[in-house]
N, C-alpha and C positions, 0 to 999 in steps of 0.2 A: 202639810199643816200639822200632822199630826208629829212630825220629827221636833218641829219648832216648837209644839206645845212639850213635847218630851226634853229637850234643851233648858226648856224655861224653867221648868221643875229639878231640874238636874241642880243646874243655875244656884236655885232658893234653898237647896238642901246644904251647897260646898259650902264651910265655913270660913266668912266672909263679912266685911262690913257692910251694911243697907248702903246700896249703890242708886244714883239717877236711874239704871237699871231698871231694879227690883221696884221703884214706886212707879216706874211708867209701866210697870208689868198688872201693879195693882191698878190701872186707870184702865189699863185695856182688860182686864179681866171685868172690870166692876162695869165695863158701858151698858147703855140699860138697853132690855130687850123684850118685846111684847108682849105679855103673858097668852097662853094658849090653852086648847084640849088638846091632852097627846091622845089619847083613848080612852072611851069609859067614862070614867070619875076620876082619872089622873091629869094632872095638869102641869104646866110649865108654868114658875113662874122665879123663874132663877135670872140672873143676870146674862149677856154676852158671852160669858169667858168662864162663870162658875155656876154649876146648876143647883135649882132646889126645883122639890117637887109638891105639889098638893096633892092628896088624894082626900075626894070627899067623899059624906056618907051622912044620914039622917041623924046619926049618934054624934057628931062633931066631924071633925077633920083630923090629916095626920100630915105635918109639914116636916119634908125630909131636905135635913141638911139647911147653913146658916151662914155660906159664904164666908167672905171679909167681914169684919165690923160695919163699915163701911157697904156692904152691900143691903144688912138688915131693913134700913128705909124702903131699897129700891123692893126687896120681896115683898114689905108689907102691904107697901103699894101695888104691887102684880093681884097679890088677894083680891085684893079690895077691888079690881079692875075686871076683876072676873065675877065678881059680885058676891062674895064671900066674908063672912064677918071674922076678924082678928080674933074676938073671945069663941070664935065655936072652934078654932084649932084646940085641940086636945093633949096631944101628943106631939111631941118634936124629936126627931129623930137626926141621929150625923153617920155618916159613913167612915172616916177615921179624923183625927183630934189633930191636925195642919190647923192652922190659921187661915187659911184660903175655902174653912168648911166649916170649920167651929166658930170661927169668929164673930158672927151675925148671933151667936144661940144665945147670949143674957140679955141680948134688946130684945129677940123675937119672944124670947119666957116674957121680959118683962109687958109687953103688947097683948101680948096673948094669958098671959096667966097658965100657958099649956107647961107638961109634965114634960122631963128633959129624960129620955129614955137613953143609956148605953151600955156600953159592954162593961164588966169589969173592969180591962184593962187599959177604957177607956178612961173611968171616973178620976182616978189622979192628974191624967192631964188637965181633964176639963173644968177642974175645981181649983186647979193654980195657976191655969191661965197660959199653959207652955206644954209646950213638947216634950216633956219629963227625955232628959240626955240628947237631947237635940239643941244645942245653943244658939245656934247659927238660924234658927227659924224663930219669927217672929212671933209675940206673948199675941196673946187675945185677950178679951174681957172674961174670967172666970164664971162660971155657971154650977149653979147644983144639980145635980143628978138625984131625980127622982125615984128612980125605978133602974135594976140591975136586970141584962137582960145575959143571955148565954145560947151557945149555938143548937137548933133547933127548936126553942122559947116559938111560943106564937101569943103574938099582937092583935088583940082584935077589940074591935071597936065598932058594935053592933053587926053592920053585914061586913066590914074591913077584915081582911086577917093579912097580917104580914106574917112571913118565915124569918126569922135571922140566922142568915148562914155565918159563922164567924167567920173572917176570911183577912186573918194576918199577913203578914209580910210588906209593903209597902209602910202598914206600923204595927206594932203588937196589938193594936185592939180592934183593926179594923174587923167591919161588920155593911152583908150585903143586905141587903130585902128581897124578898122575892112574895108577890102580891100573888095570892093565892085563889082567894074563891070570890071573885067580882065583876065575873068576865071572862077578859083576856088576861094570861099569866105575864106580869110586870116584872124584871131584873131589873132591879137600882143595884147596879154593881160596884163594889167602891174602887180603888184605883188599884191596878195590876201592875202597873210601870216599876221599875226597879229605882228611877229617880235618884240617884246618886248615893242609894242606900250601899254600905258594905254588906255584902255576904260572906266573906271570909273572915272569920275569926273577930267579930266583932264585941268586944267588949261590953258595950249598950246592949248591944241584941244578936247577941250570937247564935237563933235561931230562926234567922232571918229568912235562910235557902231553904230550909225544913217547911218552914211556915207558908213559902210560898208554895211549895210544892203540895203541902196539904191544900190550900186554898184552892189551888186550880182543879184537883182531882175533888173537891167538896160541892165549884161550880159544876164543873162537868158533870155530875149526875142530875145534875137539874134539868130543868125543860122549862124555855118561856118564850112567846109569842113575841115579846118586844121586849128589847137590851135597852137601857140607859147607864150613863155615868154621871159620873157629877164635876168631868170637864165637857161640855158640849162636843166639843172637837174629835174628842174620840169617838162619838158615835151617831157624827154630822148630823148635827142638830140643827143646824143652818138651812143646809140640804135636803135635808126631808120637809122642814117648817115650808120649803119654798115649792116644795110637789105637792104637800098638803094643800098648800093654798090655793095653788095651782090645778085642783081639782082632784086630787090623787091621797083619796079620803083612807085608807090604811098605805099610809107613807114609812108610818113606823111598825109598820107589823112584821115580822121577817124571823119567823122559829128556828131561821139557823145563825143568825147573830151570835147568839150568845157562845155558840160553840167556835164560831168561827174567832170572835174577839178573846176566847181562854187560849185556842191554840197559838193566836199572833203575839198575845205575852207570853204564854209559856215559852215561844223560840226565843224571845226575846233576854227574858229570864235566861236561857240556858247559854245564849251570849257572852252576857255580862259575867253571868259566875266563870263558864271558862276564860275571860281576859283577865278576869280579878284572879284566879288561881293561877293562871299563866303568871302574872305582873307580881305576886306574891313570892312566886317561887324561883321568878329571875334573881339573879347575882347583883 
């Protein structure tokens, strides 16, 4: 599952025309999917194929991450299904500026009236509505950026505190969470996959390999009780919802996730750069 989820994303990065493909990819990404408790005050309340999360608190709520365009209904609706009010979200948060994560963020501001938190070298994507040198990836609805966040920055919002790890390479802005004092320690990890990115000598982002290899040694000093991503599939979402339910009430608790999910990219990572260096410097 996890090769096909990694295929698909390859897929959406190659520079290509919008194929029958690419929108049956958006349909089975967007299918709608139960809202839940993962732990705590965190909740599921993302789609099928692309996650978002709730975490709540007396002071407001913090909604991470904003799907497709297209998916923003089905979150709002997850909220509200769990019995949570749209205007008490506060904060909106993304994990990097794809289409398949920012896309939902101007409807859910506009719902919510919540502040649009990101990184610096998030705010130019997400206020034009693109992948700034990425053409081949599809625009989104443009959003303001309220609030400039940077690595190490802490989030909080009454008893809430997030960490932002900065954690480039997959884009230049990407940015994790890591939910610190509310319990159990939370990893909202953003995406680690190499996805069709160059590492050699890339013109757009020529510190693409650097970036990643900061990010992994940036996760790796961390420590968290429970892993998530913001593709379900990588960190079976499915599969634990279905032990949970099942009676098997810390389904997603598992303090070596996190290290185990840095070392499976980072081999991955080191894959990729050596066939692209290899493929670079064939004749």
């Amino acid at each position: 599952m996890r090769l096909i989820l990694w295929l698909a994303l390859a897929a959406l990065a190659i520079p290509t025309r919008a194929t029958a493909q690419d929108a049956q990819q958006r349909i089975e990404w967007n299918r709608p999917f139960a809202p839940f408790n993962i732990v705590d005050n965190v909740h599921y309340v993302g789609t099928k194929g692309l996650s978002a999360f709730l975490i709540t608190g007396p002071n407001g709520h913090i909604l991470i991450d904003g799907g497709l365009p297209e998916s923003a209904p089905l979150i709002a609706a997850n909220v509200k299904a769990l019995g949570f009010r749209l205007q008490d979200v506060k904060y909106l948060l993304i994990n990097h500026t794809h289409f398949d994560h920012a896309g939902g963020l101007a409807e859910l501001k506009r719902l919510t009236g919540a502040k649009v938190i990101a990184t610096a070298a998030q705010q130019a994507d997400l206020e034009s509505g693109k992948t700034i040198g990425r053409p081949s990836l599809a625009p989104f609805p443009p959003v303001r950026v309220d609030r400039i966040v940077h690595n190490g920055d802490l989030l909080v919002l009454g008893p809430i505190t997030l960490l932002a790890i900065a954690s480039p390479g997959h884009t230049r802005g990407g940015v994790s969470w890591l939910l610190v004092n509310t319990g159990l320690r939370v990893m909202f990890a953003t995406s680690l996959t190499v996805a069709g990115q160059n590492l050699v000598n890339d013109p757009v982002y020529p510190r693409a390999a650097a970036d990643f290899r900061k990010t992994f040694a940036r996760l790796r000093a961390q420590k968290a009780d429970v892993f998530v991503n913001f593709h379900p599939d990588f960190f079976n979402l499915a599969e634990k919802r279905a032990a949970q339910r099942g009676g098997k009430a810390n389904a997603f608790i598992d303090p070596g996730e996190l290290q185990r999910q840095i070392d499976s990219a980072e081999v991955a990572f080191q894959q990729e750069l050596a066939r692209q260096e290899t493929t670079r410097k064939a004749p």
